[in-house]
VMD Tcl script that builds the backbone (N, CA, C; Angstrom):
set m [mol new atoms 426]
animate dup $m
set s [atomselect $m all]
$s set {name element resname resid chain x y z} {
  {N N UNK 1 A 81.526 112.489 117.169}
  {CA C UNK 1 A 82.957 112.257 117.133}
  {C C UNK 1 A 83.291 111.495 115.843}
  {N N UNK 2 A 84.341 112.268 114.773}
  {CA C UNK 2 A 84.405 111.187 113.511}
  {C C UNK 2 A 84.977 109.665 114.161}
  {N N UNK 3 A 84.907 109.340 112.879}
  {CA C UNK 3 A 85.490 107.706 113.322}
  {C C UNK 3 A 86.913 107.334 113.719}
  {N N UNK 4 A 87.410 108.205 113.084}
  {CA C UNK 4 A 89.089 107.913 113.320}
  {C C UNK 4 A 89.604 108.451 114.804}
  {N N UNK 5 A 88.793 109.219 115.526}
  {CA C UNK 5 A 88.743 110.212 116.766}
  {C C UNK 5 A 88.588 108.752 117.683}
  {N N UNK 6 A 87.509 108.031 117.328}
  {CA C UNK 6 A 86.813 106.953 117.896}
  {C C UNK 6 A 87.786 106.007 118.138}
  {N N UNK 7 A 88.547 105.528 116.820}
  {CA C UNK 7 A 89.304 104.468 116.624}
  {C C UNK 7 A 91.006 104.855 117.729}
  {N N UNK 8 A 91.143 106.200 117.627}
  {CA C UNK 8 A 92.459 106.475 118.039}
  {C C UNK 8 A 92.393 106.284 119.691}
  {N N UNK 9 A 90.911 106.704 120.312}
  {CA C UNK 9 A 90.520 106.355 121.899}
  {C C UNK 9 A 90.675 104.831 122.170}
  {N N UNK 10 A 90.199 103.744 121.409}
  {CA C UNK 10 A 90.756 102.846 121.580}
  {C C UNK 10 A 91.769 101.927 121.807}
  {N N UNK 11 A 92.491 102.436 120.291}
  {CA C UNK 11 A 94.045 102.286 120.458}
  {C C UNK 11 A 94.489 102.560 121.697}
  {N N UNK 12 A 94.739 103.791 121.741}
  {CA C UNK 12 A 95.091 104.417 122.960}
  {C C UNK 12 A 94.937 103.344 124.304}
  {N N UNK 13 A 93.439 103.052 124.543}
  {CA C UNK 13 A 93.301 102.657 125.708}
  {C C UNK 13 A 93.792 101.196 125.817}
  {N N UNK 14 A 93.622 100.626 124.453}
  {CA C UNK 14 A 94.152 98.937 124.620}
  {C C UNK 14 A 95.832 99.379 124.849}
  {N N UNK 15 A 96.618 100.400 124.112}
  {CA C UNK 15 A 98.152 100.329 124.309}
  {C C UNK 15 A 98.124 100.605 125.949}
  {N N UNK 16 A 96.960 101.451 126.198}
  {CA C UNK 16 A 97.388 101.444 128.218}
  {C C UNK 16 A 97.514 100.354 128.813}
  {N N UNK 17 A 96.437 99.310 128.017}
  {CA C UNK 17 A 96.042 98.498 129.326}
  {C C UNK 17 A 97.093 97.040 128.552}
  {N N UNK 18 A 97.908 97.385 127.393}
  {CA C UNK 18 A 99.048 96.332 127.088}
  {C C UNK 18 A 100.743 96.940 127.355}
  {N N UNK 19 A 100.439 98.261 127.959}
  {CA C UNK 19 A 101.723 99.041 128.661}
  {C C UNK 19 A 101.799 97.970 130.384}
  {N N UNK 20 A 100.680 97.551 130.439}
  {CA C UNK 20 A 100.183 97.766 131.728}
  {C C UNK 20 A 100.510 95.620 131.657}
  {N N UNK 21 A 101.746 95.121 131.807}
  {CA C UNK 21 A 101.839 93.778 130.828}
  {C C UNK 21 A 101.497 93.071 132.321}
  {N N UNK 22 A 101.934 93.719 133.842}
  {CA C UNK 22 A 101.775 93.141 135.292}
  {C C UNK 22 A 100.365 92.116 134.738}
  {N N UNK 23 A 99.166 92.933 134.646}
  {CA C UNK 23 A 97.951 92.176 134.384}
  {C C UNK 23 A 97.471 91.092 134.029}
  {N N UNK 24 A 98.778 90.785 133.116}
  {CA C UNK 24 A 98.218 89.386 132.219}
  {C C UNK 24 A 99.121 88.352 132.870}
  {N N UNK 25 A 100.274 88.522 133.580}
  {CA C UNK 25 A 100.817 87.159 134.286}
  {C C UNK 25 A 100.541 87.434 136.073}
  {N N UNK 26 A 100.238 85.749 135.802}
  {CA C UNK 26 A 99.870 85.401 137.702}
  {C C UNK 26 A 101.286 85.200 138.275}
  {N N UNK 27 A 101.477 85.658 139.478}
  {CA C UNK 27 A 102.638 85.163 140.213}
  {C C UNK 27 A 102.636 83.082 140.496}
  {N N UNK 28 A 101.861 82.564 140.043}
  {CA C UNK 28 A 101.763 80.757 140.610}
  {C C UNK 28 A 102.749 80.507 138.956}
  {N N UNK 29 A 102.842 80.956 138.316}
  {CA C UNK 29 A 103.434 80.885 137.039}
  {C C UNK 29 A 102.949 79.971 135.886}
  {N N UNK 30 A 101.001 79.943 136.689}
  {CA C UNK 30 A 100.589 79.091 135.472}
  {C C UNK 30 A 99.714 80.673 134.576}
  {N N UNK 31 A 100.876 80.909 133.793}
  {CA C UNK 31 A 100.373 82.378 133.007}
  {C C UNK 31 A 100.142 82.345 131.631}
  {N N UNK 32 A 100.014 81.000 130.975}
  {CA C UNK 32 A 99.957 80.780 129.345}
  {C C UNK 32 A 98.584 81.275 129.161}
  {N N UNK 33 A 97.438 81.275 130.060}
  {CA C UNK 33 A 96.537 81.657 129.432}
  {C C UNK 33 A 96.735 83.455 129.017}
  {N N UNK 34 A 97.275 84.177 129.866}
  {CA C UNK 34 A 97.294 85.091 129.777}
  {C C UNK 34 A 98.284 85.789 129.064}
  {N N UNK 35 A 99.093 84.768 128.704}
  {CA C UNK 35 A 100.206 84.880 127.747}
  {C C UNK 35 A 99.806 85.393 126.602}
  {N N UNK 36 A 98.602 84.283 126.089}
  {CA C UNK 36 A 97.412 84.542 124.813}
  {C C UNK 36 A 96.586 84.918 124.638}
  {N N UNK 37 A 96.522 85.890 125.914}
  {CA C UNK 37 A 95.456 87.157 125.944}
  {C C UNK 37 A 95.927 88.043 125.757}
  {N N UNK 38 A 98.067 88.775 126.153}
  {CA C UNK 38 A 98.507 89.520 126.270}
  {C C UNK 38 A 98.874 89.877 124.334}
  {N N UNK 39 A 99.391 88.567 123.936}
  {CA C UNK 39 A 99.106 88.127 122.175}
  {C C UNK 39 A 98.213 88.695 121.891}
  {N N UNK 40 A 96.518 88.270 121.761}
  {CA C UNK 40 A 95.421 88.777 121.289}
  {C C UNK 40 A 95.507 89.981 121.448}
  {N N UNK 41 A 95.542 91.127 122.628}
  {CA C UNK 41 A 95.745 92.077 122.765}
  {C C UNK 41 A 96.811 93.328 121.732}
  {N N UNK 42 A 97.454 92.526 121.746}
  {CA C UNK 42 A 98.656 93.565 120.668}
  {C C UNK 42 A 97.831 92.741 119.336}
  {N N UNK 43 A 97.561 91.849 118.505}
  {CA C UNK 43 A 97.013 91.918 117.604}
  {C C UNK 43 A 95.724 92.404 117.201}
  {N N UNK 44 A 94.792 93.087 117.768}
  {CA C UNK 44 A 94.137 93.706 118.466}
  {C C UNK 44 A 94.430 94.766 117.976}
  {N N UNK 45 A 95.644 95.537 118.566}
  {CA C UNK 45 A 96.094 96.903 118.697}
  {C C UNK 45 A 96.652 97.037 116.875}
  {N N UNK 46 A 97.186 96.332 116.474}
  {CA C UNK 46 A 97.859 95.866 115.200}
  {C C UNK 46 A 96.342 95.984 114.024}
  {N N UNK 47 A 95.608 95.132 114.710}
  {CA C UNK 47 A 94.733 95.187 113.443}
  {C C UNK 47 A 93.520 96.854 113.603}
  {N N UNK 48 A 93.851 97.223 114.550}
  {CA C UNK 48 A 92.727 98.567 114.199}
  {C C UNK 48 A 93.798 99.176 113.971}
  {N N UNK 49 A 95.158 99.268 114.146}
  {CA C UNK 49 A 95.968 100.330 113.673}
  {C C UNK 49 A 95.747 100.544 111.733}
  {N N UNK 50 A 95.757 99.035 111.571}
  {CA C UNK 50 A 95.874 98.757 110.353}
  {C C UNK 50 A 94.270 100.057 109.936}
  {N N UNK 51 A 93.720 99.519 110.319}
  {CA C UNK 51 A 92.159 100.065 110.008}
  {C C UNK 51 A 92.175 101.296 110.163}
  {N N UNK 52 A 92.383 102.090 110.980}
  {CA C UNK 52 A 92.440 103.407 111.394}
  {C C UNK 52 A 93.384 103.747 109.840}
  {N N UNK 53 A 94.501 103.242 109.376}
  {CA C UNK 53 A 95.296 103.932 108.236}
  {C C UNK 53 A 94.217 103.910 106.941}
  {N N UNK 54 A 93.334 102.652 106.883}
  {CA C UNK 54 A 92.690 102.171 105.700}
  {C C UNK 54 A 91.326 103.159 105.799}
  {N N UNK 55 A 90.742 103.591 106.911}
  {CA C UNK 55 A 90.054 104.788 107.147}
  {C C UNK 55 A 90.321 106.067 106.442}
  {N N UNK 56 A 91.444 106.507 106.980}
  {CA C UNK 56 A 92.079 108.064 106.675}
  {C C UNK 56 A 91.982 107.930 105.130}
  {N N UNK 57 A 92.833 106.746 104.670}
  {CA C UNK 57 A 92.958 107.074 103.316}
  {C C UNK 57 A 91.500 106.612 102.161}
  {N N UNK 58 A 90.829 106.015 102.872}
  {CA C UNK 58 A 89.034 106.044 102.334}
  {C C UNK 58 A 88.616 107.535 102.509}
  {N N UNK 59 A 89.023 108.063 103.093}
  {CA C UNK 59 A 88.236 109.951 103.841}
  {C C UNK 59 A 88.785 110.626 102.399}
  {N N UNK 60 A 90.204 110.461 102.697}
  {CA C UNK 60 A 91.056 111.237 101.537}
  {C C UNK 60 A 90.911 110.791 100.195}
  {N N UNK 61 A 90.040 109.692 99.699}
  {CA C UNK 61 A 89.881 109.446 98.550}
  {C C UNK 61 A 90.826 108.285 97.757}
  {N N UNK 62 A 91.720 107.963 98.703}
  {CA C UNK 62 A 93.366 107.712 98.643}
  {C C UNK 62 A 93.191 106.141 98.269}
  {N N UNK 63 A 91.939 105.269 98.984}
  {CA C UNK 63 A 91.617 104.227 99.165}
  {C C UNK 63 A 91.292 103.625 97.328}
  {N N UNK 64 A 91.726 101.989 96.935}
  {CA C UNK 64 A 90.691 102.080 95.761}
  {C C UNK 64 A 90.403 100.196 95.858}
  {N N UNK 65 A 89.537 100.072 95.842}
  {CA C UNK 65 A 89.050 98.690 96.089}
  {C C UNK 65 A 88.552 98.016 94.862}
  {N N UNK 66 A 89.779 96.708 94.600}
  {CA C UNK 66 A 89.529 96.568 93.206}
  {C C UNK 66 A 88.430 95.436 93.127}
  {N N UNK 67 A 87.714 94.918 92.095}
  {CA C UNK 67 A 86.508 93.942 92.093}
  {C C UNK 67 A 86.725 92.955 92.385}
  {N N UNK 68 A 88.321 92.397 92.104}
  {CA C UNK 68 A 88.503 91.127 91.743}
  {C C UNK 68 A 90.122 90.920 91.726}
  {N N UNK 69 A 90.676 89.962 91.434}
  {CA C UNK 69 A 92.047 89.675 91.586}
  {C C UNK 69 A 92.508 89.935 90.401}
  {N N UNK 70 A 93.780 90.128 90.093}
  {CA C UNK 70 A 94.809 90.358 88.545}
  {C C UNK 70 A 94.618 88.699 88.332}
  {N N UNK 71 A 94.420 88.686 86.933}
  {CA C UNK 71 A 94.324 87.021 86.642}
  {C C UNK 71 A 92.871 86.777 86.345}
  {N N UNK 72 A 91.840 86.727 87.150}
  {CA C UNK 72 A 90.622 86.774 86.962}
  {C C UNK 72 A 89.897 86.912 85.511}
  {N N UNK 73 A 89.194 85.681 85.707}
  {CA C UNK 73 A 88.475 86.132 84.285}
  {C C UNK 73 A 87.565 87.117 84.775}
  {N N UNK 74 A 87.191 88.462 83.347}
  {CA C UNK 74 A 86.441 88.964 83.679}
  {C C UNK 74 A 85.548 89.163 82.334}
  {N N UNK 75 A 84.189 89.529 81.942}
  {CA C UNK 75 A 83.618 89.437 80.864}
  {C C UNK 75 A 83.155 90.985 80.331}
  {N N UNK 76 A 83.347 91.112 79.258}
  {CA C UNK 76 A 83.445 92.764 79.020}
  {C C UNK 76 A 82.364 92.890 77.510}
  {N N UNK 77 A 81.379 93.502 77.948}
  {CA C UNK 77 A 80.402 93.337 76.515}
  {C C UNK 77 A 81.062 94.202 75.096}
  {N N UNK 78 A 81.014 93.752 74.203}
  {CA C UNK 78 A 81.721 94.303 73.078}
  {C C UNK 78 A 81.258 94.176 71.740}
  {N N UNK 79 A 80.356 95.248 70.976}
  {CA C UNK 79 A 80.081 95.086 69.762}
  {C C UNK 79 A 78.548 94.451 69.680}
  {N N UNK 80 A 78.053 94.000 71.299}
  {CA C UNK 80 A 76.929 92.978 71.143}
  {C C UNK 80 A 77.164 91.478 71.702}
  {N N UNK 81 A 78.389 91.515 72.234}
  {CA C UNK 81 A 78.811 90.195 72.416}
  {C C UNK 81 A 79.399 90.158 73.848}
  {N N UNK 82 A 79.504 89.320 74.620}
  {CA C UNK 82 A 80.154 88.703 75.889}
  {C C UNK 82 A 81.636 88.522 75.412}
  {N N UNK 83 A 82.297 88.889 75.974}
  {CA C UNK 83 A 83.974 88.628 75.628}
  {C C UNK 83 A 84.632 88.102 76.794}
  {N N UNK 84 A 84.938 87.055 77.308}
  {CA C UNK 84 A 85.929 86.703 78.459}
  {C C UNK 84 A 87.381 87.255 78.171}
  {N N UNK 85 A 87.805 88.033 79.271}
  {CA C UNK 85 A 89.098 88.746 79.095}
  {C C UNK 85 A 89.707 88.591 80.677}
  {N N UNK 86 A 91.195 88.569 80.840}
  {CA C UNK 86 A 91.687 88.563 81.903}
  {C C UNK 86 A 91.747 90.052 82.553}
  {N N UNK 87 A 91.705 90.058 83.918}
  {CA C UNK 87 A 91.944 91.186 84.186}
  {C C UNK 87 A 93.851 91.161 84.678}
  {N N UNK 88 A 94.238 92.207 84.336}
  {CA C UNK 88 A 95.614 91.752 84.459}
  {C C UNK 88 A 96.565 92.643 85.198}
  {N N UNK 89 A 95.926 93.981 85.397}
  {CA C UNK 89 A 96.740 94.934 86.202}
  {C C UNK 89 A 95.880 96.367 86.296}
  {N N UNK 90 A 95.889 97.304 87.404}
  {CA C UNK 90 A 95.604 98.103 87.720}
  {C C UNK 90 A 96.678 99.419 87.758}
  {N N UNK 91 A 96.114 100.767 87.052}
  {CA C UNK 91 A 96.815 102.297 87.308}
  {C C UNK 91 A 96.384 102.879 87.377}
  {N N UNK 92 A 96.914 104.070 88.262}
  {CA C UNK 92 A 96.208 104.935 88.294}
  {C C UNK 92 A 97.141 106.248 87.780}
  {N N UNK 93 A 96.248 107.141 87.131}
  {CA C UNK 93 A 97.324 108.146 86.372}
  {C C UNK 93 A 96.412 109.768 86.508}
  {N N UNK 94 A 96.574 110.921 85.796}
  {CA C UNK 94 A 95.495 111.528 86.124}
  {C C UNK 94 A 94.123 111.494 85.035}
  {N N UNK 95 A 94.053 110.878 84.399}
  {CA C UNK 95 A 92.688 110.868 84.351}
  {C C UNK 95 A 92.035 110.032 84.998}
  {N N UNK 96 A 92.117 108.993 86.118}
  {CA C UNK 96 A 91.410 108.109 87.366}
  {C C UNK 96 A 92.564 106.680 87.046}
  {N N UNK 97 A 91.563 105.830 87.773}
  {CA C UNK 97 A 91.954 104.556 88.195}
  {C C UNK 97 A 91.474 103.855 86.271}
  {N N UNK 98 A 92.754 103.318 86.190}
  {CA C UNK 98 A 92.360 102.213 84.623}
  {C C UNK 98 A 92.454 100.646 85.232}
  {N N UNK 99 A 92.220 99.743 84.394}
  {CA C UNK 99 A 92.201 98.284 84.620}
  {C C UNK 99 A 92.359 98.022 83.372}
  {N N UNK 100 A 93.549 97.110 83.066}
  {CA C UNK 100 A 94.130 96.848 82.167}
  {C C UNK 100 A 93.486 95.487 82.101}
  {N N UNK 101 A 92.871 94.904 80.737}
  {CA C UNK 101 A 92.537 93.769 80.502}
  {C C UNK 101 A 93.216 93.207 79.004}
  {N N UNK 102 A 93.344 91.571 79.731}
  {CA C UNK 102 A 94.017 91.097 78.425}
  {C C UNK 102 A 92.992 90.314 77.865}
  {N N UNK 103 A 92.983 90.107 76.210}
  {CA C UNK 103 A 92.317 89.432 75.682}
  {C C UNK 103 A 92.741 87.566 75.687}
  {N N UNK 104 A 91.902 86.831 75.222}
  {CA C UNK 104 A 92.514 85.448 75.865}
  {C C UNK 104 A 93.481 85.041 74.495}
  {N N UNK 105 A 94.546 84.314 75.271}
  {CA C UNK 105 A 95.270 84.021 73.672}
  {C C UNK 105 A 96.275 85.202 73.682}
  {N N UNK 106 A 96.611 86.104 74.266}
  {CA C UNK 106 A 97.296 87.354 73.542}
  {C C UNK 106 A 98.620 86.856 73.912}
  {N N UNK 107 A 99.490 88.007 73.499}
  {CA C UNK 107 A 101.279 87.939 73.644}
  {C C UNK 107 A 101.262 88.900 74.760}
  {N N UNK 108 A 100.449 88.839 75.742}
  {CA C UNK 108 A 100.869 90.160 76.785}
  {C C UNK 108 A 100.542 91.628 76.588}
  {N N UNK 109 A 99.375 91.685 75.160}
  {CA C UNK 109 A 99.182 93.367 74.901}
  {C C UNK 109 A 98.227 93.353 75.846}
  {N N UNK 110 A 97.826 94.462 76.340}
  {CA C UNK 110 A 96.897 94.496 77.636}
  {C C UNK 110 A 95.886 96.201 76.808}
  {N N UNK 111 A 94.803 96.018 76.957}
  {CA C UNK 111 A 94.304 97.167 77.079}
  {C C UNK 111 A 93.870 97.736 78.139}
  {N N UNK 112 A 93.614 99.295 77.843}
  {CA C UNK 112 A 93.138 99.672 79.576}
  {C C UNK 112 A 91.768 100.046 79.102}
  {N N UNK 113 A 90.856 100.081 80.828}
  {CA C UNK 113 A 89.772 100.398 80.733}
  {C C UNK 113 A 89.488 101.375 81.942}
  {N N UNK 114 A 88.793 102.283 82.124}
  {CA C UNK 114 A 88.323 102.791 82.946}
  {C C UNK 114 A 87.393 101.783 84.337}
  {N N UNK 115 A 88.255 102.238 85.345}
  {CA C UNK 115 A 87.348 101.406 86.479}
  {C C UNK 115 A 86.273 101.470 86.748}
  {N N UNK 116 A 85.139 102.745 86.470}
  {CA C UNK 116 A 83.922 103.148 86.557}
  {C C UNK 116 A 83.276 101.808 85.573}
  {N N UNK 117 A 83.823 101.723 84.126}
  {CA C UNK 117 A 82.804 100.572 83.417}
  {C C UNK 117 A 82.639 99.339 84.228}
  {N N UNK 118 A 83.640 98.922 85.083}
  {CA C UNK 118 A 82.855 97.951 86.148}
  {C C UNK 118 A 81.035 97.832 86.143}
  {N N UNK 119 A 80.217 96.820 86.241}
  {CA C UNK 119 A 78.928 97.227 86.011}
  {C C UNK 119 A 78.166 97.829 85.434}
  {N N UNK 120 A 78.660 98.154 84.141}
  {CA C UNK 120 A 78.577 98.546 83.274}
  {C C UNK 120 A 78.529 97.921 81.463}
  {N N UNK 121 A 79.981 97.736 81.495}
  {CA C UNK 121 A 80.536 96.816 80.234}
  {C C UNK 121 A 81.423 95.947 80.867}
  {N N UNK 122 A 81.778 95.951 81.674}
  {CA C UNK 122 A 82.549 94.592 82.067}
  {C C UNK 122 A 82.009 94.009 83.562}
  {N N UNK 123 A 82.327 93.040 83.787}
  {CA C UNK 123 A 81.182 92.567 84.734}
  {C C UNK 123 A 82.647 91.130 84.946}
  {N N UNK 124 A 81.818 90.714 86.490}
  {CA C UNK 124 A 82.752 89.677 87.066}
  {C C UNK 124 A 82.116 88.159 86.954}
  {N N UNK 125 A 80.718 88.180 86.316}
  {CA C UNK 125 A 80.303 86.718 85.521}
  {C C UNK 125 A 79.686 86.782 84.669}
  {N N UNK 126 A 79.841 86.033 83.790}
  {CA C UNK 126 A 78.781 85.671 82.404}
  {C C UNK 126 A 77.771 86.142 82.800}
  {N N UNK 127 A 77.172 85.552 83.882}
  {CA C UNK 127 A 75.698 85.816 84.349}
  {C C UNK 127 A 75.419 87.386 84.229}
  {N N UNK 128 A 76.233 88.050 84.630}
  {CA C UNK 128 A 75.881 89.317 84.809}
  {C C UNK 128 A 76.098 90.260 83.512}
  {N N UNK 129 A 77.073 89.857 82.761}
  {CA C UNK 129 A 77.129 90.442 81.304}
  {C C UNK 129 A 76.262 90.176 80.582}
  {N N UNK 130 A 75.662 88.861 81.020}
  {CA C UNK 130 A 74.033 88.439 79.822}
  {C C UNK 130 A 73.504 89.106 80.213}
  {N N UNK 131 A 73.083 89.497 81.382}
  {CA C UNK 131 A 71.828 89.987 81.754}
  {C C UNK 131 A 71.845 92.280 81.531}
  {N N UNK 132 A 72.918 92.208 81.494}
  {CA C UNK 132 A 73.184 93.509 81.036}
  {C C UNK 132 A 73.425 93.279 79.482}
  {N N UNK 133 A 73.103 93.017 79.003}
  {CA C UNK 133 A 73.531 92.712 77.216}
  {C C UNK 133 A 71.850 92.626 76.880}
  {N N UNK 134 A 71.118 91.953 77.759}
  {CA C UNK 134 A 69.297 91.980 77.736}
  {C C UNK 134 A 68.950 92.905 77.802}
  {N N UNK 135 A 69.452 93.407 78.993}
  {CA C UNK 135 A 68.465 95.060 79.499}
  {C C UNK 135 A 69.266 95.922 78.219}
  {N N UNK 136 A 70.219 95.691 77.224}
  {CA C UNK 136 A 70.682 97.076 76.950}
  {C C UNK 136 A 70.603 96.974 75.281}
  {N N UNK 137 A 69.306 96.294 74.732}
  {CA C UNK 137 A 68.660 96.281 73.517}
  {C C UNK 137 A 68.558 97.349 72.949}
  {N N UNK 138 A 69.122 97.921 72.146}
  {CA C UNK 138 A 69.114 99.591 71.591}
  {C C UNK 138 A 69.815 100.445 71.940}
  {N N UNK 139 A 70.776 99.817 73.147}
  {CA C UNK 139 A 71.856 100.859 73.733}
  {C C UNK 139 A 72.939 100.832 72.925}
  {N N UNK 140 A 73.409 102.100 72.303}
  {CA C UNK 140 A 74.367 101.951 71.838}
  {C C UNK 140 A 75.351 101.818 71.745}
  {N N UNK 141 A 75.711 101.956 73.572}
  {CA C UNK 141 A 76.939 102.753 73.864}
  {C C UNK 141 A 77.409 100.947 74.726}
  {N N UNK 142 A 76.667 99.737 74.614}
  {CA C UNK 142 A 76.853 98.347 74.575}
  {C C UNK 142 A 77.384 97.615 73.551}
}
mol reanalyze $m
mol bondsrecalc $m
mol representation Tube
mol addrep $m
C-alpha cells in the first residue's frame, strides 16, 4: 500500500473517532482531561494532514529542501580559496532550483548558483570547504 494510501486510512479513522466528540467528555463534568485529548486529537489530524500534502509533493518532485536559512553564512570554494558568502534567496526557473549568494560587504548584488553545487563548492562550514579544498588538489573544476 503506498504511503499516502496509508496516511489517508488514518486520517480518516482519527476524523471518525474526533466526529465521534460524545467520547472525550464524562457526564460528572470533570472533562478537561479529555478536553486535551479531544485538542491533541485534531492536532494530530492537522499535523499528518500537513504531511500527507508534504508527501505528494516529495512523489511529484514538487518538494525542495533547502540546506540552510536565507542569511546564513555559507562558504563557497573559489579560485583555490574558502570564500564566506551569505546565502540570500532561493529560485526556481527552468533550468532547476538556483541559490542566490551574496558576497560579504556587497550593495545587495546577489549571484546565483546552482543548488546541486551544495557539497560540492559551497558547503555550510569552513570545516567542510577545507576539507573539500584538500581532497580536490588538481581539480580543476575547484
Amino acid at each position: 500500500m503506498p504511503k499516502n494510501e496509508k496516511i489517508n486510512k488514518v486520517i480518516d479513522r482519527l476524523n471518525d473517532i474526533a466526529k465521534d466528540r460524545q467520547s472525550f467528555f464524562r457526564d460528572d463534568g470533570d472533562d478537561e482531561i479529555f478536553r486535551e485529548d479531544y485538542a491533541a486529537l485534531c492536532e494530530a489530524v492537522e499535523m499528518l494532514t500537513r504531511y500527507k500534502e508534504l508527501s505528494k509533493a516529495e512523489e511529484e518532485k514538487r518538494l525542495v529542501l533547502l540546506p540552510c536559512k536565507p542569511g546564513s553564512t555559507i562558504y563557497e570554494i573559489e579560485n583555490g580559496k574558502i570564500q564566506p558568502k551569505s546565502f540570500a534567496e532561493l529560485s526556481v526557473d527552468e533550468g532547476g532550483v538556483n541559490v542566490f549568494v551574496a558576497e560579504p560587504f556587497c550593495d545587495g548584488y546577489c549571484q546565483g548558483r546552482n543548488l546541486l553545487n551544495f557539497g560540492k563548492t559551497i558547503f555550510l562550514t569552513y570545516a567542510e570547504a577545507e576539507a573539500a579544498l584538500k581532497n580536490s588538489v588538481g581539480d580543476c573544476n575547484v
